[in-house]
N, C-alpha and C positions, 0 to 999 in steps of 0.2 A: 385747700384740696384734701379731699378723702384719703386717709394714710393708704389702703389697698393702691387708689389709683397714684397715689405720689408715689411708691415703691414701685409701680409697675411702670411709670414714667422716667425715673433715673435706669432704670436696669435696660430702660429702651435706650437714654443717652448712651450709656456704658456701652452700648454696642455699636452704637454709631460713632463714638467716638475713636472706635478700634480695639474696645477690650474683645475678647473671645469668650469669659464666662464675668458672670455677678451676680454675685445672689445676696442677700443680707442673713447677719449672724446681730442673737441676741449680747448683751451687753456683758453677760455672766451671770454666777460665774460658773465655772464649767468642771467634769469629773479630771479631766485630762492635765487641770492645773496641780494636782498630787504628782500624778505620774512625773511632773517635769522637776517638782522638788526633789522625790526620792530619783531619779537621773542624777543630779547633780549632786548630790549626797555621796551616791554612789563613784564619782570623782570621771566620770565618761565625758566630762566636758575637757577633760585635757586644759591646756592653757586657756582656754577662752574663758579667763576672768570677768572678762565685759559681760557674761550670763549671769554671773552671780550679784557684780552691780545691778542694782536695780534691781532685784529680783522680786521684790512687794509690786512695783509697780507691773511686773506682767502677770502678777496671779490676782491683781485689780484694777481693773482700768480705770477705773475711777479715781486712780490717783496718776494717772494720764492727763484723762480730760474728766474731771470731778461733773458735769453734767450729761457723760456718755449714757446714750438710751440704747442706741444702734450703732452697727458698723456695716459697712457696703465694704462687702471683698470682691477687688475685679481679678481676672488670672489674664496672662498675657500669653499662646504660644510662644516658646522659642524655635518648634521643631524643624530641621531644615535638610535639605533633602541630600543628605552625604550619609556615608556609610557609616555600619557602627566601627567603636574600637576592635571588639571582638573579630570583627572578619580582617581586620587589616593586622597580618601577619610580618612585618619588617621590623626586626630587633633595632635597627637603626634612624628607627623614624620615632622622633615621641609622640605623647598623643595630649592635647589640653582638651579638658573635660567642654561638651557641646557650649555649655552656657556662655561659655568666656571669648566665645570665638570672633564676635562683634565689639559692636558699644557697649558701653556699660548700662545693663539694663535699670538701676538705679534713677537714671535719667529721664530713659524713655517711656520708664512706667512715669514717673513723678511730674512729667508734661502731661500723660496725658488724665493723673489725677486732677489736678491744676485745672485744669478742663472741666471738668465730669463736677467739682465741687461749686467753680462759675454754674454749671446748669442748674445744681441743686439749690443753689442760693434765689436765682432766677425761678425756680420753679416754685419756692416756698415764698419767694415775693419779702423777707425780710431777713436779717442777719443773722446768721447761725453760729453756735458754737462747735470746731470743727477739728482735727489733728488728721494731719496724712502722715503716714510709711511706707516706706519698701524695703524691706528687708531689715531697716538698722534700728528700729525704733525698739522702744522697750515692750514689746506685745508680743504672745504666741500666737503666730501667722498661719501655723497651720489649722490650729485648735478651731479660729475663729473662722476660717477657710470650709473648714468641717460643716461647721452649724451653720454656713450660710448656705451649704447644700453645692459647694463646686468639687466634691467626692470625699474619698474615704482617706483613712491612713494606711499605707500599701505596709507590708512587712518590712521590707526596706526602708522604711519609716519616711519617704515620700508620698506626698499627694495625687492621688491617683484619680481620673477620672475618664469616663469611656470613652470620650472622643478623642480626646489629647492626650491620654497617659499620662503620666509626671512630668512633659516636657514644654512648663509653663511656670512662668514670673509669677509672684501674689501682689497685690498692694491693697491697701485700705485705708478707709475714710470713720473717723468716729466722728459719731456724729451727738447733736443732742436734741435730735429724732426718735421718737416711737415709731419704730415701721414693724410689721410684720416679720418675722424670721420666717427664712424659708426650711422647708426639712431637710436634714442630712441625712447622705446618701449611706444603704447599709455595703456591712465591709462584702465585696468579692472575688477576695484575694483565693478563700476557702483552703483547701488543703495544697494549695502551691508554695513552694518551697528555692526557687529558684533563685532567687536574690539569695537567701540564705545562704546557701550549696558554692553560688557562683562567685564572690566574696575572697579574693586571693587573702585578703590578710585575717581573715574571721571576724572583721569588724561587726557584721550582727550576731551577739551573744543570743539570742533570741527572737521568735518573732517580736517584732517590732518598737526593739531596742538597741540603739547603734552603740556601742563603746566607741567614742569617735578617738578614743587614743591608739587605734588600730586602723584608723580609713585612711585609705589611700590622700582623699581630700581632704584631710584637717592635717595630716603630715605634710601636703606639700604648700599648701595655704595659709592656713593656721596657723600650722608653729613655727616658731622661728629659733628652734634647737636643734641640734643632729638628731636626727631620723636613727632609732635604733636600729642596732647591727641585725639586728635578728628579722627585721621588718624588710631592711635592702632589696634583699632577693625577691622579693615579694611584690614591692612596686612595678615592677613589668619596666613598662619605655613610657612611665606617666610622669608627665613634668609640671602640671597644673591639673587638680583633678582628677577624680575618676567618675566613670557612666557606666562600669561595667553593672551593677545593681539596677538600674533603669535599662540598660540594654536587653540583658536575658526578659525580664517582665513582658510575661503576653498582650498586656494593655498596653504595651511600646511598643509594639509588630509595627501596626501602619497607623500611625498618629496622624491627625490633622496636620498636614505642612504650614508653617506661618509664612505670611504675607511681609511682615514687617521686615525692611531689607537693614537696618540698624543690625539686623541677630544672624546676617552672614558673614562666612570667615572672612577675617582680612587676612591679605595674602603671606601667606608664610602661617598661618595658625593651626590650619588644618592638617593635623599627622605631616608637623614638619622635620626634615632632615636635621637630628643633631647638630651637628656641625654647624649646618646654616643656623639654627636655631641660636645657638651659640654666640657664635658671631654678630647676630640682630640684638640679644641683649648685650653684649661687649660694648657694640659700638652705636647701636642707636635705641640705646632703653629709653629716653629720655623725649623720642620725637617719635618710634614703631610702635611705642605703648600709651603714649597717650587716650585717656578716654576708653581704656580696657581692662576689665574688670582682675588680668595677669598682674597690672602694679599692686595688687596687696600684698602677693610675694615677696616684691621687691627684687633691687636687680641681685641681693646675695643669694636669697630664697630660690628662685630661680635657677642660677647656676649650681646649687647645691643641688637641686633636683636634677638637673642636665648630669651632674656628673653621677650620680646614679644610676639615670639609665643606661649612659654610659658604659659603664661598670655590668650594665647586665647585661648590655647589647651580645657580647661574645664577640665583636668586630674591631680587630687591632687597628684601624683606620684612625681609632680617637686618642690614640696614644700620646699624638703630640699636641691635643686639645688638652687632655689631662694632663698632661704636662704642664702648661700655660698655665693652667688652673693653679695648682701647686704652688704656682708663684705669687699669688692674689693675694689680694693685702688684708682679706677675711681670714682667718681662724676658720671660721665655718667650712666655705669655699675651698682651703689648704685640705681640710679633713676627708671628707669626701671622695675629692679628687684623688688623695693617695688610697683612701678604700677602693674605689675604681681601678687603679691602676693593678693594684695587689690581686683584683679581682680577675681582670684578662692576662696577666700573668698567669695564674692560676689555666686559665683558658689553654698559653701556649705551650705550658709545663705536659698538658693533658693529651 
């Protein structure tokens, strides 16, 4: 088969099999693979060690998959039709960032690569050399997401693109295929500034560089140290995550709504009540979290974010939640929790 019609034949499977966008991206390599060195030079990766592992192998794929020609990037909506954080106003309700609200998208992209690489093999009629990812592999996903033409890099340093917004999965297929690249789309962020502005803890030092040892998301996710004092106040009522960066952004007003019902809240996810929230990891981390993208926190991580919000809620109702905590057999979890309490203290001194 003709490469034009073979690429234009997978980007039809891609669709029918339920991606939302696909385009192909050349092999490299690419201007944006600097930028990613001097980031991480710069020490914005915070504890995530696992970036600097491997780090040859994402500025060349070729020591991925040593016969890579192409790569097929699919994007997955997750967008679902609930409100943002920003309009929901209750000190005592946390909030877990949109993504994490269902299954773990890891899965449901990785079925339906699984899929998409059967057609490709059937379509080229003989055996291909192949690597799939989602999210964990050793490759810059956005970079390659770029050149395949599924949008720009937003200021915010997500993926932007005009039907969807930023509120979509990547995954990809390397292949060792020569297909066509498709054009990447140019930036039309322009002189907007709102992610920047909107930003409680200043995590982008610039347009479209995150210091991720200031986001809300790499503090509650990521690391697995106390959360600087000076940061606290700052986190809001966010216990996994934040969206406020994709929320303000005008290309998120009205995104395409996903279909895929894997990426609706389970019950209890959606801007849940402290307290209850509390008690669901207490007592059933192990059977309510299953298959949710919340277990990389873990059940400590977790409550250490609980009793932050806690602590900012201003609502002495948690006092003998924070209490409890205190008791816990973490160090972490102990820390926290008396930050919290000294906090609403504070509250009823005032």
């Amino acid at each position: 088969m003709e490469t034009l019609s073979l690429k234009q034949a997978i980007k039809t499977s891609a669709l029918e099999i339920g991606f939302d966008l696909v385009g192909v991206a050349p092999a490299g390599p690419f201007p944006e693979q600097h930028y990613f060195e001097q980031w991480l030079a710069r020490g914005y990766a915070g504890e995530m060690t696992y970036l600097l592992h491997g780090c040859e192998k994402r500025l060349d794929l070729r020591l991925v998959l040593p016969e890579v020609k192409s790569v097929v990037v699919c994007g997955l909506s997750y967008a679902t039709d609930f409100p943002y954080s920003i309009s929901r106003k209750d000190p005592g309700r946390g909030w877990i960032s949109r993504y994490a609200w269902g299954q773990d998208y890891h899965q449901v992209l990785l079925r339906k690569l699984q899929r998409l690489l059967e057609r490709i093999q059937q379509l080229v009629g003989a055996k291909i050399a192949a690597k799939m990812y989602v999210d964990t592999g050793p490759i810059l996903e956005r970079v390659l997401a770029k050149y395949a033409g599924l949008g720009w890099w937003g200021k915010n340093t997500s993926l932007l693109n005009p039907r969807f917004g930023s509120w979509f999965f990547l995954g990809e297929i390397l292949l060792d295929l020569e297909l066509p690249a498709d054009e990447p789309m140019s930036d039309r962020c322009g002189t907007c500034r709102r992610c920047i502005d909107a930003c409680p803890t200043g995590a982008l030092v610039a347009p479209y560089v995150l210091d991720a040892r200031r986001c809300i998301a790499y503090l509650t996710i990521e690391s697995r140290s106390a959360i600087p004092l000076e940061l606290r106040p700052l986190l809001q009522n966010h216990i996994f995550g934040c969206d406020i960066c994709q929320e303000v952004c005008p290309w998120n007003r009205k995104p395409q709504i996903s279909s895929v019902n894997e990426f609706q809240p389970r019950d209890g996810f959606f801007n849940p009540d402290l307290a209850e929230f509390t008690q669901m990891v207490l007592r059933k981390f192990i059977g309510s979290f299953k298959g949710s993208p919340l277990r990389r926190s873990k059940q400590v991580g977790l409550l250490r974010n609980v009793a932050v919000a806690m602590g900012n809620s201003a609502e002495l109702r948690f006092f003998p939640w924070l209490e409890m905590l205190t008791k816990h057999e973490d160090e972490l979890v102990k820390e926290h929790a008396c930050w919290a309490i000294e906090t609403l203290q504070k509250v009823c001194q005032s």
